[in-house]
C-alpha positions as CSV (number, residue, x, y, z in Angstrom):
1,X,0.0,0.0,0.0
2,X,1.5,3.6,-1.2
3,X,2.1,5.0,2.7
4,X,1.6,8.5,1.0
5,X,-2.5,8.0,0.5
6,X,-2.5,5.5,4.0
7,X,-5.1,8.0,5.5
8,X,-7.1,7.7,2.9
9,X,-7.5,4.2,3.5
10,X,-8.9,4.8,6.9
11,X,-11.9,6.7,5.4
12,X,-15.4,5.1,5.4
13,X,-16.4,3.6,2.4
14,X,-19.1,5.8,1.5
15,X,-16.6,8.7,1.7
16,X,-14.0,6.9,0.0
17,X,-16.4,5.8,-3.3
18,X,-17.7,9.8,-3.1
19,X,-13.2,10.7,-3.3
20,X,-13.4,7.9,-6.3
21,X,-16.3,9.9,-8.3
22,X,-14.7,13.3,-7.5
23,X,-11.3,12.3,-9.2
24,X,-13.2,10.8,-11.4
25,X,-15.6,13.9,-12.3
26,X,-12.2,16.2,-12.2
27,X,-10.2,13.9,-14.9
28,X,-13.6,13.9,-17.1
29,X,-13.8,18.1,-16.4
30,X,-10.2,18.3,-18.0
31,X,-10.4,15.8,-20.9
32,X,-13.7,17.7,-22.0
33,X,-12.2,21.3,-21.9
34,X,-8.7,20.7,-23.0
35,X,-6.1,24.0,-23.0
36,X,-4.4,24.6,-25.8
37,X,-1.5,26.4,-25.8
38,X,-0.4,30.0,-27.4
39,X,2.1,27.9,-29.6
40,X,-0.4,25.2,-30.9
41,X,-3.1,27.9,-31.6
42,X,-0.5,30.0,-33.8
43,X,0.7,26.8,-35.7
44,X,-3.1,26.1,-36.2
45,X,-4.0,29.4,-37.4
46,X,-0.2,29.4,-39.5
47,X,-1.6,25.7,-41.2
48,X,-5.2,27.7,-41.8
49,X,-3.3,30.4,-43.7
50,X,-1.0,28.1,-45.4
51,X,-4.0,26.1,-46.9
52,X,-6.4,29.4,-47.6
53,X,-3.4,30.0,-50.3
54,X,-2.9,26.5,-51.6
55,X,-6.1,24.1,-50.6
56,X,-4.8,21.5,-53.3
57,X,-2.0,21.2,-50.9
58,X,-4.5,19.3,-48.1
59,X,-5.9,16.5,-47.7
60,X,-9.4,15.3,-46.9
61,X,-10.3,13.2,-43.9
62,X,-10.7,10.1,-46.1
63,X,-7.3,10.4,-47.7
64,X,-5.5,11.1,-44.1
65,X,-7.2,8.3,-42.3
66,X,-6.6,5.3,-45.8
67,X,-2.9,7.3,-45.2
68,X,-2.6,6.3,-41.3
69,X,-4.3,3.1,-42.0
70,X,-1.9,1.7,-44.9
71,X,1.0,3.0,-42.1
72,X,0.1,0.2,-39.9
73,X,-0.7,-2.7,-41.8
């Protein structure tokens, strides 16, 4: 047993299973409002630009995913 969380052993069960949905609720909050970063919102907006100019240059969802696909065969 990890002697760092020991107290938390020691907790009734009905508080320990309401601990288990509140971690659980916290890691759901953060997957379904992600942060992104300064940097990744300037590339995105950079690759926006760069296909506005040249949209040949892209490549549809069909063609990326038969692309990944064929990768791991």
């Amino acid at each position: 047993m990890n002697t760092e969380f020991a107290s938390l052993f020691k907790l009734a069960r009905a508080q320990r299973l309401q601990l288990v949905s509140d971690l659980w609720d916290s890691i759901e909050q953060e997957e379904a409002d992600p942060t992104v970063s300064a940097t990744k919102v300037a590339e995105l907006r950079r690759r926006k630009e760069r296909f506005a100019l040249a949209p040949e240059t892209g490549r549809t969802w069909e063609q990326v995913r038969e692309r990944a696909r064929r990768g791991h065969e």
